[in-house]
C-alpha positions in Angstrom: 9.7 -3.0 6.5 7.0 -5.3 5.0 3.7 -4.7 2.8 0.8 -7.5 3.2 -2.2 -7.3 1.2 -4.6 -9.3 3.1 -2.1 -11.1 5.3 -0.1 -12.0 1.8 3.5 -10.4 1.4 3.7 -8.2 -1.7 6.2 -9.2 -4.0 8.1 -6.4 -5.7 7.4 -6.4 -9.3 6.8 -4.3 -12.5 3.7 -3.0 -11.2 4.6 -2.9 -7.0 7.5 -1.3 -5.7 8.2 -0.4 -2.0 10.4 2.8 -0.8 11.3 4.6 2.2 11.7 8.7 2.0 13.0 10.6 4.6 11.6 10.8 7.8 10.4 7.5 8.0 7.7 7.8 5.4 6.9 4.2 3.9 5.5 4.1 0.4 4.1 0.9 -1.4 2.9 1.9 -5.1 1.2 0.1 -7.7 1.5 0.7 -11.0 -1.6 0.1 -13.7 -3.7 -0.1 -10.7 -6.5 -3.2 -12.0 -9.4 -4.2 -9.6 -7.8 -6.9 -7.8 -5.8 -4.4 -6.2 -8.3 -3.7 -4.0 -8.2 -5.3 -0.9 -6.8 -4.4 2.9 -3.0 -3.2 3.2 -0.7 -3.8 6.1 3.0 -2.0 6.4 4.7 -3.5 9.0 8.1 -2.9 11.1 9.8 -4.8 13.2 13.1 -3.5 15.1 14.5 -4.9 18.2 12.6 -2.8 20.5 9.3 -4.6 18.4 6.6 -4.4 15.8 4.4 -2.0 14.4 1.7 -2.4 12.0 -0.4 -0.3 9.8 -3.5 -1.2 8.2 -5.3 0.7 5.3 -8.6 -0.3 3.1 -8.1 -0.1 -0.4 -10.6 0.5 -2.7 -9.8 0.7 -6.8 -12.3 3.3 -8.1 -13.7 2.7 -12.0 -14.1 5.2 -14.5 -15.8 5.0 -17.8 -13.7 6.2 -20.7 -14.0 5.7 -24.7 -11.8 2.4 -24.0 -14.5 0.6 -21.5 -14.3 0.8 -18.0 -11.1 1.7 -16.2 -9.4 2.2 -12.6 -7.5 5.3 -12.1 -4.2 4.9 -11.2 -3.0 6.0 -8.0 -0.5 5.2 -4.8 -1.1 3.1 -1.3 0.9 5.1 1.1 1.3 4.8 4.9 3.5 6.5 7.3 5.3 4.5 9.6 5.6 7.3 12.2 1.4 7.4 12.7 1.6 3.5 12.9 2.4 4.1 16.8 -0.8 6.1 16.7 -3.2 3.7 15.1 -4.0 6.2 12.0 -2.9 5.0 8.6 
């Protein structure tokens, strides 16, 4: 299982971090979600019998708070089981 944002592979790091629950479910989340994290996701699996991929739109939403403006945090997820589907 790989996650691309816009056709770049994301890097586990302090802030990324990929998992897969039961049932298939793949998650990708993002930790301190900034702006730049905005951008077009792809989850993609590859098994001998091929290769599914599942594209999402992100979009970082802003919120004004006493400290400036903000994004709120949240977590791109996509199941791998819709991929097959076309849904994200």
């Amino acid at each position: 299982m790989s996650w691309f944002k816009n056709s770049v592979l994301v890097k586990e790091s302090s802030r990324t971090s990929t998992s897969t629950q039961e049932g298939g479910v793949c998650l990708l989340s993002i930790q301190s979600l900034q702006a730049e994290d905005a951008g077009l996701y792809s989850c993609v699996a590859t098994n001998e019998l091929g290769t599914e991929r599942c594209d999402c739109s992100m979009r970082v939403l802003l919120e004004m708070t006493d400290e400036g403006l903000l994004p709120a945090e949240g977590v791109v997820r996509a199941d791998v089981a819709q991929a097959t589907t076309g849904t994200c």
